[in-house]
N, C-alpha and C positions, 0 to 999 in steps of 0.2 A: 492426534496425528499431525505429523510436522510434514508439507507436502512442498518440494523443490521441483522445478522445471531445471533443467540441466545438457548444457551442447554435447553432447559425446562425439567419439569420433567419425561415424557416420555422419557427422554435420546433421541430424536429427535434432529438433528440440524432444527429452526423454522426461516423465515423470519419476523421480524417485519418493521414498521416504528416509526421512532425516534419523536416523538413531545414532544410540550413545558410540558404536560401531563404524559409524560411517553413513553410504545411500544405496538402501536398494531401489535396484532398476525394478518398480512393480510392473512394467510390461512382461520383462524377463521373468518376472516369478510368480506370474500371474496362475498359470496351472498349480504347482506346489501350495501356493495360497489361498489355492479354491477363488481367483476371481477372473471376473467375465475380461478375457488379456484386451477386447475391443475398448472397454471403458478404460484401463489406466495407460491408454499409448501414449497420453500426453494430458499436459492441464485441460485442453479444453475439451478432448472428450470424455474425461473426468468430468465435469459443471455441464456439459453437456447431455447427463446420462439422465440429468433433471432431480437426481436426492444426491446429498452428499453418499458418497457409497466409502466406507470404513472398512480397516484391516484387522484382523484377531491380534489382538497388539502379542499374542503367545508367538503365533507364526509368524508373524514382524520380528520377532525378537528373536528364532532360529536360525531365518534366515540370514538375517545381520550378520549371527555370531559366524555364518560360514561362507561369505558372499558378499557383503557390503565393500561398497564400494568408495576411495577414501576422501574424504570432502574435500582434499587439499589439493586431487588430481583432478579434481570438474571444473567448469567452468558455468557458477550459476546464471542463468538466464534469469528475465524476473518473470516469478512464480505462476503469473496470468500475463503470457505474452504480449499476445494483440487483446484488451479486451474491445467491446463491443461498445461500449457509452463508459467513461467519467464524469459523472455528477459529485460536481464539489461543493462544500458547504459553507460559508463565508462569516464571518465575524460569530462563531459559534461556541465562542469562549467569553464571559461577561470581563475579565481584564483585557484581553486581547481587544474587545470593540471598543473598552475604553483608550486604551494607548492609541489605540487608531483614531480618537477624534471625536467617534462617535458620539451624539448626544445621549444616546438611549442603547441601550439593548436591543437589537431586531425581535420586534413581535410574532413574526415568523420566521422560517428559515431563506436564508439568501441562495440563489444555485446558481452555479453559473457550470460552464465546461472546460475540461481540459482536453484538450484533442489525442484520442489514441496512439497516434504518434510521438508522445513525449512519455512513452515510456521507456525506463532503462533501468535495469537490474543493479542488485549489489553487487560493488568495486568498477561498475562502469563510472567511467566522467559524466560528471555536470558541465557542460560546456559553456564557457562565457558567449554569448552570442557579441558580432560587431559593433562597435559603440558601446560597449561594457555600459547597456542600462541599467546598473545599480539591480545587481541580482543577490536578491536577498535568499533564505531558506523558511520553513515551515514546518515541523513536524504535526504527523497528523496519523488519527487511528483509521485507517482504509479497512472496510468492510466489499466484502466478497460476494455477492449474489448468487446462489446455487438454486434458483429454482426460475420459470417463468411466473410474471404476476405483475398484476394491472387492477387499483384499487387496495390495496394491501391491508386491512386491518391491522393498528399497533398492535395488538391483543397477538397477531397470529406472525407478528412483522418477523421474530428472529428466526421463524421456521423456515423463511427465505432466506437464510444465511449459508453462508458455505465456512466460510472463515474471515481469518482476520489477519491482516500483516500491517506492517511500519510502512506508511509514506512520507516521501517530503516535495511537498506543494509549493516548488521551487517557482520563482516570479522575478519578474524584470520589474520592478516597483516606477522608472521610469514611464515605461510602457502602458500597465495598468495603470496609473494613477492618469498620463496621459492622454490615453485614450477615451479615459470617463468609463469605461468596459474592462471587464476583466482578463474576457480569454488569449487573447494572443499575448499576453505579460506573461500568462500563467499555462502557455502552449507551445514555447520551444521547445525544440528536439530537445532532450535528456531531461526534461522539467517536471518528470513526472517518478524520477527514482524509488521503487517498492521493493520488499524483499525483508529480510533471504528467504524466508519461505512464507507459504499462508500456515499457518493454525488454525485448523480444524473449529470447528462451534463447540463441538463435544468439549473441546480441553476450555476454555472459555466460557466459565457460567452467568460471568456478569464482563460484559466491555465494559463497563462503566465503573470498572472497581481497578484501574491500571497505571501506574507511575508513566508519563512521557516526557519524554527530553530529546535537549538537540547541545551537541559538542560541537565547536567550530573548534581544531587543533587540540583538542582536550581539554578546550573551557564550554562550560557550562553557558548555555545562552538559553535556553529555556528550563523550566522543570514545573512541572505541573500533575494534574491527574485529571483520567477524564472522566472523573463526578464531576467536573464544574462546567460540561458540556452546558448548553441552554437549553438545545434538544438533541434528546438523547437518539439511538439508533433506531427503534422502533419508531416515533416519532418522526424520523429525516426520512424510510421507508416508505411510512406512508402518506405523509404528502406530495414526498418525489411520485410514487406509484398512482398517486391519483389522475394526473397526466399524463405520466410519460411511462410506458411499461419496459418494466426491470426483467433483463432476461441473464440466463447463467453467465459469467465470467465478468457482470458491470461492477465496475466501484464506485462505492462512493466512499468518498474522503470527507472526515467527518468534521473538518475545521482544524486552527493552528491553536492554542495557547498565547499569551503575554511572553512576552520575548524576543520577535523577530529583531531583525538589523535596522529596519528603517526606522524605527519608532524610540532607536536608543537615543543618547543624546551622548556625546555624536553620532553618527550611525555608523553602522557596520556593517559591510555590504562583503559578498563572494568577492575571492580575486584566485587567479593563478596559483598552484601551491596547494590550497589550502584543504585538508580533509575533515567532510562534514558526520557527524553520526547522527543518525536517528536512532533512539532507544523506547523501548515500550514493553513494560514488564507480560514478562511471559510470551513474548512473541519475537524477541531477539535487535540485533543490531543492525542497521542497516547503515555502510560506510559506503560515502562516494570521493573521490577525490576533484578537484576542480581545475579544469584547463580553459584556455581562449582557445577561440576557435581560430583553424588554420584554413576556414572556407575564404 
């Protein structure tokens, strides 16, 4: 199941599902569908219901044919509005750490944060912030937390999963490199771009079996897969969780690939103009475009 957050004109953020059709409003068709209309009023009291809660993809597919609603008239929100904690993953690609410098391979995984507030859905701007610090992009596979859990076992980690969507772990390389710290490079407003929708765990038997890339104006700047993770999602799970407890609606961003701007030669950094894609098989496209700010 393909799941959009979506503004309607109630000024509501609304759950729908994504079909070949269009989006149904599952609040709206929540009785027809046989499901509980409290759980699908929105993303978060969906991942707040504590199990992924799934549709008879038969009844999905009725309803579509006489009711969906047309993707071209919504306006997507990103999929997991406000979530609760971003926990990012850092140099979790063995070419990626090398281009950056690194001597080594991180022995374990790196976290840092992204602040809630930088998130912004598909065809919102990425905004240049003042002083244009060389804002680079990131594609990356963001994992969806649907259950509460504190110590996680890898063995049991994916059954915390909700889904999966396209992020880009957008950074001021300025700032971060900077600062000697990561988060405020990697926690301006719009730096957190996710979308268009999550995919479900069910349609996803393996995250680690998926083509990623990233298009600056329709050139290729990254392409990769994420077998070449270093740690995989069950593993980022439960170390994260061994500390810090993972409740429904948190992501974590599983790391970028080889390819960013900073590390080319010369480098490549965002400007005005320019529209970014995130791509990751089976989970869709995620397009922002890039403006300076008028703050």
């Amino acid at each position: 199941m393909r799941l959009v957050s979506y503004a309607a004109k109630d000024g509501g953020s609304h759950l729908g599902a994504l079909t070949e059709h269009g989006v149904v409003d599952l609040c709206a068709a929540a009785r027809e569908l046989s499901l509980p209309r409290d759980t699908f009023a929105s993303m978060s009291s969906w991942l707040e219901a504590g199990e992924p809660r799934l549709v008879d993809p038969a009844k999905l597919t009725a309803r579509a044919s006489s009711s969906a609603l047309p993707l071209a008239d919504l306006r997507l929100l990103p999929p997991v509005p406000r979530p609760g904690k971003i926990v990012a993953i850092g140099l979790n690609y063995k070419d990626h750490s090398l281009e950056s410098g690194a001597a080594a391979p991180p022995k374990s995984p790196i976290i840092f944060a992204k602040f809630p507030t930088s998130i912004a859905g598909p065809e919102d701007a990425i905004v240049i912030p003042v002083g244009n610090p060389n804002v680079d992009y990131e594609a990356e596979l963001a994992v969806v937390i649907g259950r509460r859990g504190k110590a996680i076992p890898a063995a049991q980690a994916l059954e915390f999963v909700a889904g999966y969507m396209p992020l880009n772990d957008v950074s001021a390389r300025v700032w971060q490199f900077g600062d000697k710290q990561w988060v405020r490079g990697k926690s301006c407003d719009t730096f957190c771009p996710t979308g268009p929708h999550l995919t479900t765990r069910d349609e996803i038997p393996d995250p680690h079996a998926l083509a990623i890339r990233t298009r600056v104006n329709g050139i290729t700047m990254q392409d990769s897969h994420t077998s070449r993770m270093i740690f995989r999602v069950p593993e980022l799970i439960e170390f994260t969780s061994l500390s810090i407890t993972l409740e429904p609606g948190d992501i974590i961003a599983t790391g970028t690939p080889e390819g960013v701007g900073a590390f080319r030669k010369p480098p490549i950094f965002l400007k005005p103009g320019d529209m970014v894609e995130v791509e990751i098989e089976g989970l869709g496209v995620l397009r922002n475009p890039v403006v300076a700010t008028t703050a």
